[in-house]
FIDO-468193 format. One record per residue (C-alpha): residue in three letters; x, y, z; residue number from 1. Coordinates in Angstrom, 1 decimal. Layout:
// residues N
[ala,[X,Y,Z],NUM],
...
//
This chain:
// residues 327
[unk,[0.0,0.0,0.0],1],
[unk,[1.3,3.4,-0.9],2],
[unk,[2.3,6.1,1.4],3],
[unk,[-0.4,9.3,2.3],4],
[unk,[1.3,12.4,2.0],5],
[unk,[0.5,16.2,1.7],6],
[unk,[2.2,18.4,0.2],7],
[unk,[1.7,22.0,1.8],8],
[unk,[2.2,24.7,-0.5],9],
[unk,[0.9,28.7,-0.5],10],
[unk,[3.2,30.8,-2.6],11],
[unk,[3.9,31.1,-6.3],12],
[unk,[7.1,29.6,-6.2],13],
[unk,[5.9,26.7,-4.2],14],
[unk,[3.1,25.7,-7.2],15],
[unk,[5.7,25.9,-9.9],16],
[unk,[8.2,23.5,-7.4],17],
[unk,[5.2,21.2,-6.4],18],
[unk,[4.4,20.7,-10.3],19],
[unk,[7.9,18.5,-10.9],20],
[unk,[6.8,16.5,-8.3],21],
[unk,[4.8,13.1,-8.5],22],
[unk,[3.8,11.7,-5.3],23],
[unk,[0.0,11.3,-5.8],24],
[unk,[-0.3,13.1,-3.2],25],
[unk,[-3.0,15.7,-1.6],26],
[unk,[-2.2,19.1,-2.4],27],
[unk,[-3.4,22.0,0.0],28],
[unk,[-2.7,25.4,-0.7],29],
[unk,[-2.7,27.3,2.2],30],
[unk,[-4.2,30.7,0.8],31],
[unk,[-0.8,32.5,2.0],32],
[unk,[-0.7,34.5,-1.8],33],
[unk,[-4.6,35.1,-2.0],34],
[unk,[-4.1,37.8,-5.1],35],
[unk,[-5.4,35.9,-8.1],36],
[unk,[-2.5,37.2,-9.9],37],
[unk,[-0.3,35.4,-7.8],38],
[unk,[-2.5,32.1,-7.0],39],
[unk,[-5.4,31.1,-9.5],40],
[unk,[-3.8,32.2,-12.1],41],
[unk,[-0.6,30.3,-11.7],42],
[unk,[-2.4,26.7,-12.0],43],
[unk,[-4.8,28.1,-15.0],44],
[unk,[-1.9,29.8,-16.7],45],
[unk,[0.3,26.2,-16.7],46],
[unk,[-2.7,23.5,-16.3],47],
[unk,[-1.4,22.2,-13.2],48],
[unk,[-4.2,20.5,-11.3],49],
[unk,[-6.2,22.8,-9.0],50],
[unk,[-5.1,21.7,-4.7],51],
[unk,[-7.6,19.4,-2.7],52],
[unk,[-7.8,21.7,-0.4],53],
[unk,[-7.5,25.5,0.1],54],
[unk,[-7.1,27.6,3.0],55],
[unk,[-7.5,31.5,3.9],56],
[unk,[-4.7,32.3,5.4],57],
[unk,[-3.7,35.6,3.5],58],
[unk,[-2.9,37.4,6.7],59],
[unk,[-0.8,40.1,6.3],60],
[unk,[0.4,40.4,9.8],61],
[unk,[3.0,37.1,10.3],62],
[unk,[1.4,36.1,14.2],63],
[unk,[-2.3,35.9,12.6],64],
[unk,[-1.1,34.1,9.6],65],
[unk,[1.0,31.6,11.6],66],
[unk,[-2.1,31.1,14.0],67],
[unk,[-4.1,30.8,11.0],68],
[unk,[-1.9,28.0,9.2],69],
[unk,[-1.2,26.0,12.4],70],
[unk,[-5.0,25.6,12.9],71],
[unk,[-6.0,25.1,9.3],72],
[unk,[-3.2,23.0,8.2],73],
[unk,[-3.7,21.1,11.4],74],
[unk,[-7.5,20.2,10.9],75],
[unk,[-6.4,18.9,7.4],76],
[unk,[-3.8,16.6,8.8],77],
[unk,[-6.1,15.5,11.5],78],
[unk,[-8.8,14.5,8.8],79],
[unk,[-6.5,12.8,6.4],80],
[unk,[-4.4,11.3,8.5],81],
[unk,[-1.5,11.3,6.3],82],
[unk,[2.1,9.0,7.0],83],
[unk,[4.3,12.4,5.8],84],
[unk,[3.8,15.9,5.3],85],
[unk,[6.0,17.4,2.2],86],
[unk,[7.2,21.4,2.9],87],
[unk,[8.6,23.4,-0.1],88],
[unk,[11.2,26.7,0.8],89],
[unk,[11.4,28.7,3.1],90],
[unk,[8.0,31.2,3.1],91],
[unk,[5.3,31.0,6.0],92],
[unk,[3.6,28.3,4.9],93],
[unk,[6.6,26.1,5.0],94],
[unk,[7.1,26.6,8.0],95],
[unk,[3.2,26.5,9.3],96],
[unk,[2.9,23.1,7.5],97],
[unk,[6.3,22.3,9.5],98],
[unk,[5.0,23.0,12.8],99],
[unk,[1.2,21.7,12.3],100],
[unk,[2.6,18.1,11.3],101],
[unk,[5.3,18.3,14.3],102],
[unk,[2.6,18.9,16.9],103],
[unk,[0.6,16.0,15.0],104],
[unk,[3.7,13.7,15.3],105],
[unk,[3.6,13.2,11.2],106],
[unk,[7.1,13.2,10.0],107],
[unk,[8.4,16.3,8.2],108],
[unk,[9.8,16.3,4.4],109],
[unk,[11.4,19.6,3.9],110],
[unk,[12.4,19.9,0.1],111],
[unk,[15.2,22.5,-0.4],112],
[unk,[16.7,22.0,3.1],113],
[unk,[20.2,23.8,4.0],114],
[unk,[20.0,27.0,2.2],115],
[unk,[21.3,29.7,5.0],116],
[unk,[22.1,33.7,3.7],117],
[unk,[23.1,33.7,7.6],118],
[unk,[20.5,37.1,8.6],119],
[unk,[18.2,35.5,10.8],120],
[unk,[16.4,39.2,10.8],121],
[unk,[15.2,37.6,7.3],122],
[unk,[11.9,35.9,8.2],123],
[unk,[13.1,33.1,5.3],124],
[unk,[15.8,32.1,6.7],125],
[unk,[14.0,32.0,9.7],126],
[unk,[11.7,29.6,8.1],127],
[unk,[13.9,27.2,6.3],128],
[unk,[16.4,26.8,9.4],129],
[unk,[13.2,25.9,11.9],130],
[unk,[11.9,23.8,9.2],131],
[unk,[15.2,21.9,8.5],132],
[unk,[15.3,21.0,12.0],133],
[unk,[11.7,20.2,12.4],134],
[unk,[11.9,17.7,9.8],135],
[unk,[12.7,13.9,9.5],136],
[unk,[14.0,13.6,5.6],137],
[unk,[15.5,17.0,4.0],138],
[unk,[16.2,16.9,0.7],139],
[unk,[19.1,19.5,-0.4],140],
[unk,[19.9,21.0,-3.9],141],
[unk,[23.2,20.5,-3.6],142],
[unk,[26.2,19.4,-1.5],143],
[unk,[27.1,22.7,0.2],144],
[unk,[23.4,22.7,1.6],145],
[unk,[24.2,18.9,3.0],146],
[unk,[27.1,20.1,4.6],147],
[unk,[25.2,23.1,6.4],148],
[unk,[23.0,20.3,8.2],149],
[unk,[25.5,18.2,9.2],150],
[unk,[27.3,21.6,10.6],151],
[unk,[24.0,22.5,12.3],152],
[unk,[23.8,18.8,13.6],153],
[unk,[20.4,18.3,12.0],154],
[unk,[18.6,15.1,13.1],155],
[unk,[16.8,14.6,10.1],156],
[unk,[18.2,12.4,7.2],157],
[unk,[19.3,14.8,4.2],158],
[unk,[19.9,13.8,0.3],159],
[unk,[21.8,15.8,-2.7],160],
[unk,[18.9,15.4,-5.0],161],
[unk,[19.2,18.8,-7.2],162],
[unk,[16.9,21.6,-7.9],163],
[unk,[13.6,20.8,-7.9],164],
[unk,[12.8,24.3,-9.5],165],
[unk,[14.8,23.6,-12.3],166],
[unk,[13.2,20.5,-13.3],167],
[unk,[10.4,22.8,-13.7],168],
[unk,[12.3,25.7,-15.1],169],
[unk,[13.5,23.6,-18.0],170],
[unk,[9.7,21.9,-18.5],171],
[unk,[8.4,25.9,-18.9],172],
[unk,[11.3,27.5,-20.7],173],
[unk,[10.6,26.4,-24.0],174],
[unk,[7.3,27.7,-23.9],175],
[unk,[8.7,31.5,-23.0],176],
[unk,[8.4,34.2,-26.0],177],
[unk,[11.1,36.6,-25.3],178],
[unk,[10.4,40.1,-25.7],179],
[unk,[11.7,42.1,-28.4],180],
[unk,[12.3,45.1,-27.1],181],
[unk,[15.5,46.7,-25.2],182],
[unk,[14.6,46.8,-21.6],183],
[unk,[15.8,46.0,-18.5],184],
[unk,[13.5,43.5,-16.0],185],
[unk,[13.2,44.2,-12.3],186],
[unk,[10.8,42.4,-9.3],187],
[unk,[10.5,42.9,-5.5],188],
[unk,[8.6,41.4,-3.0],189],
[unk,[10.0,41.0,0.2],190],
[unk,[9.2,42.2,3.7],191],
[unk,[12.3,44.0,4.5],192],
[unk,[12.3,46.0,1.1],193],
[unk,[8.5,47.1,1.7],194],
[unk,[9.3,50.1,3.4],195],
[unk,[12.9,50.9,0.9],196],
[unk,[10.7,50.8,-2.4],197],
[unk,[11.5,54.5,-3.2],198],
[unk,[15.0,54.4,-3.0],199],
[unk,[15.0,50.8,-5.2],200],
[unk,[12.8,52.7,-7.7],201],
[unk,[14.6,56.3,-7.5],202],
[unk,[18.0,53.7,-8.3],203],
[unk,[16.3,51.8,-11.4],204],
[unk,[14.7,55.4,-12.9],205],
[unk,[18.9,56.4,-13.3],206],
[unk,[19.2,53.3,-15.2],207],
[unk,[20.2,53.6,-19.0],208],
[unk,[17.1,51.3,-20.4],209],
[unk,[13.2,51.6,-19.6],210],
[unk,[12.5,48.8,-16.8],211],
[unk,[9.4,46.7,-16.6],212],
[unk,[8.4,46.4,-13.1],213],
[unk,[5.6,43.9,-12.2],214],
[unk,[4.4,45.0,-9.2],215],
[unk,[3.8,43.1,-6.4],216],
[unk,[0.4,43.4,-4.3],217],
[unk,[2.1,44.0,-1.0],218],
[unk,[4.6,47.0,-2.6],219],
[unk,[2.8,50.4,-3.0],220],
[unk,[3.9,53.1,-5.6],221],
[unk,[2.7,56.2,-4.9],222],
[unk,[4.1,58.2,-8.1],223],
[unk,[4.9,57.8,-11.7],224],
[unk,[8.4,56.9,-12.6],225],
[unk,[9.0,58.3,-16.4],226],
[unk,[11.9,55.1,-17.0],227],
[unk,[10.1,52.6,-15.1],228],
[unk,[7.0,50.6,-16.8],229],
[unk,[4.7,49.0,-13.9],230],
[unk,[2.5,46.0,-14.9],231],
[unk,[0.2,44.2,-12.9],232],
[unk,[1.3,40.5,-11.5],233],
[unk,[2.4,38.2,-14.2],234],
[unk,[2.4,35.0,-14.7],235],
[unk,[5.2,32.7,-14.4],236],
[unk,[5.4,31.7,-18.6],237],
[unk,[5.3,35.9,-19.1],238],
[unk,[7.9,36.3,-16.3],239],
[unk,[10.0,33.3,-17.6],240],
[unk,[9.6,35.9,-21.4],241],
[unk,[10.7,38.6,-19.3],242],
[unk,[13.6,37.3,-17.9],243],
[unk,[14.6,36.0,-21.3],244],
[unk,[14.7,39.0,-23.5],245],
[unk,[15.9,41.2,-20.2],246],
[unk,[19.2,42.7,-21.0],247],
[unk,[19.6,42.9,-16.9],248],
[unk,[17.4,41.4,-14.1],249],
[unk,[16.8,43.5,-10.7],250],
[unk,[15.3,41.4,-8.3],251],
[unk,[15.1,40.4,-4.4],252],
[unk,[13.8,36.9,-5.3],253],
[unk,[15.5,33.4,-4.8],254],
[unk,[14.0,31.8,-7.1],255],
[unk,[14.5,34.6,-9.8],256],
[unk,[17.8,34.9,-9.1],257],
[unk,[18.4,30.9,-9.9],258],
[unk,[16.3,31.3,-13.3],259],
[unk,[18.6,34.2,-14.1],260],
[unk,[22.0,32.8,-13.9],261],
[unk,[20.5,29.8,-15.5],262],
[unk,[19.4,32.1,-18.8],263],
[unk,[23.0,33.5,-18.9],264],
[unk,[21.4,36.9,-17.6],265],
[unk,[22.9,39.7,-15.4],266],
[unk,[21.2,39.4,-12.3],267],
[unk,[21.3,42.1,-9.4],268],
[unk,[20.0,41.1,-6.2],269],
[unk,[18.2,43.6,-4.0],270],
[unk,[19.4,42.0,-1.0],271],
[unk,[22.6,42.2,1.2],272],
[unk,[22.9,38.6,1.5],273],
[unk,[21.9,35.8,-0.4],274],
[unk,[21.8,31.8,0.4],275],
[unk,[23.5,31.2,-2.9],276],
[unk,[26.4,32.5,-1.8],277],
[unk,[28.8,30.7,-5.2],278],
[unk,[27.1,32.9,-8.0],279],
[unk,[28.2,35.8,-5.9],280],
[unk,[31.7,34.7,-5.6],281],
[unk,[32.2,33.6,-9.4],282],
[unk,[30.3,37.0,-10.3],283],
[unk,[27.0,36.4,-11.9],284],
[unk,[25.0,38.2,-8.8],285],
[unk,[25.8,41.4,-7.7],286],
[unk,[24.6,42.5,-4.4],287],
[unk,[23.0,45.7,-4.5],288],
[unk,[20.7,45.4,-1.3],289],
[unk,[18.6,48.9,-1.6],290],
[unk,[20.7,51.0,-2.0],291],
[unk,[20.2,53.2,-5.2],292],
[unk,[23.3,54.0,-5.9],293],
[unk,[24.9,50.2,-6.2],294],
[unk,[21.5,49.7,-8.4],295],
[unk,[22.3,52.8,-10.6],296],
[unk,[26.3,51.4,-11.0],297],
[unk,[25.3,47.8,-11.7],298],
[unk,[25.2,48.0,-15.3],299],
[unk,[29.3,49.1,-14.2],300],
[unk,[30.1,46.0,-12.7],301],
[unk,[32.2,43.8,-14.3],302],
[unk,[29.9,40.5,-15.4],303],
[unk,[31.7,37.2,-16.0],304],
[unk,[31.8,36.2,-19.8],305],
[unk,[31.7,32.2,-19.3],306],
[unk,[28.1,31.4,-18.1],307],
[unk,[27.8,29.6,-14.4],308],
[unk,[28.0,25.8,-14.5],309],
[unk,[25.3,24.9,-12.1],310],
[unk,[25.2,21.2,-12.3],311],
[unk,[21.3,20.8,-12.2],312],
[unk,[20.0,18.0,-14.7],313],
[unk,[16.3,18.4,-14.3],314],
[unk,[15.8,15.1,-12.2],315],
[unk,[15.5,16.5,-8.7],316],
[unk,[11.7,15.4,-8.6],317],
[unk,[12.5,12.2,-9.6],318],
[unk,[15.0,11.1,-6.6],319],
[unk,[12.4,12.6,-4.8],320],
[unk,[10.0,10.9,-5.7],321],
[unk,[11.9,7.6,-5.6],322],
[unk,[13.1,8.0,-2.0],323],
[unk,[10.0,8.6,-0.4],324],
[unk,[8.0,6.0,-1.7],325],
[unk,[10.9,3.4,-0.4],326],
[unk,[10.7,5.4,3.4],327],
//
């Protein structure tokens, strides 16, 4: 008899990971991005199958949506009664799906386990590092992240089983259109830039190409920017476009970042700190945090020629896969 699992997942990045995937498994979306743009359209945009189960956790404040995804996550488990609960990342719902299966005594899968930027100010790395050591099974994308948990003394078995966003980065990027015009491709979405988006913009309006700026729902503009094009949400086969005819990507996401140096792109990240530390250090991310003058300079900055050899072959899901059905 096959194993029960859910897979908890609540954030864009989290649908496109969970799609590479093949568990048969139940799939509950926690409601933590409620914006359609960001959600519903994700799963009609790519035809993944719609989740068993969704949830209205799209709290902004963090202690009412982590109330909120313990309790909801937890009456799910309690009903389905499953033998593992699969996390993805590092956002809240991670994390939520985490904790409700540890208080539940289901063991913990935590898939992209050992990722650390080292700011524990940041609530992701807050997330990933609870959930890491919450979990029974963490699957890591590559050997540096194996060699954080065994560091950190992690109880939990951990396996090099490769990027499960590139298995579904290389499913999508054949359908992406790139863009024909000359343009420059910048996103933000995280907590700690919320309240910095004016200098991050003032810094991409000195830039020497217009910028397309999809805008999150959680960042407000409150002026027109005469170099600096803002779109509502896209989806993620019209980012995946973006990114590909972008002359430069601006961005404060980890998962953009990865699809960036995988397209041979420039990519600045508007972050001091990153948990992929090696694209720094060979050069293909500069760290421009928000500080408007580094983003201004970027197009300065002296960019490797040779493209980054990452090592990913698209098969992540399937070690996955294979492990946890022999558990």
């Amino acid at each position: 008899m096959g194993r029960k699992i859910v897979t908890i997942v609540g954030t864009r990045p989290q649908f496109i990971k969970a799609a590479a995937l093949d568990l048969d498994d139940i799939l509950v979306h926690t409601g933590q991005h409620y914006d359609y743009g960001l959600s519903k359209q994700i799963w009609d945009g790519l035809k993944l199958r719609e989740p068993n189960f969704v949830l209205g956790c799209g709290y902004e404040k963090t202690t009412h949506q982590f109330y909120c995804l313990i309790r909801e996550i937890a009456l799910v488990l309690e009903e389905k009664q499953p033998d593992y609960v699969v996390v993805i990342g590092d956002c809240n719902s991670t994390l939520g799906g985490a904790l409700a299966a540890n208080f539940l005594k289901i063991p913990v899968i935590h898939i992209e386990a050992g990722l650390r930027c080292f700011d524990m100010d940041m609530p992701e790395e807050r997330n990933r590092k609870l959930t890491d050591h919450l979990a029974l099974v963490n699957f890591c994308i590559d050997h540096k992240s194996k060699f954080q948990l065994i560091a950190e003394r992690s109880l939990g078995k951990a396996y090099v089983v490769g990027d499960l966003l590139y298995d579904s980065f290389l499913n999508y990027v054949s359908w992406a259109k790139p863009m024909a015009s000359d343009y420059y491709l910048a996103t933000v979405h995280r907590e700690a830039n919320v309240n910095h988006i004016d200098e991050i913009l003032e810094g991409l309006e000195g830039l020497d190409k217009k910028v397309i700026f999809p805008k999150h729902p959680r960042i407000k503009v409150d002026r027109d920017y005469e170099n600096i094009e803002i779109t509502e949400p896209v989806d993620y086969l019209t980012m995946l476009s973006l990114q590909a005819g972008a002359d430069m990507i601006f961005t404060d996401s980890g998962g953009i970042q990865r699809e960036a140096v995988w397209l041979g792109k420039r990519c600045v990240l508007l972050r001091d700190k990153t948990e992929l530390g090696q694209y720094v250090l060979y050069g293909h991310v500069f760290l421009a945090g928000h500080d408007k003058e580094k983003i201004a300079g970027a197009v300065s900055h002296e960019w490797p020629e040779i493209p980054y050899d990452h090592g990913q072959d698209g098969k992540a899901g399937e070690r996955i896969a294979e492990i946890i059905h022999a558990l």
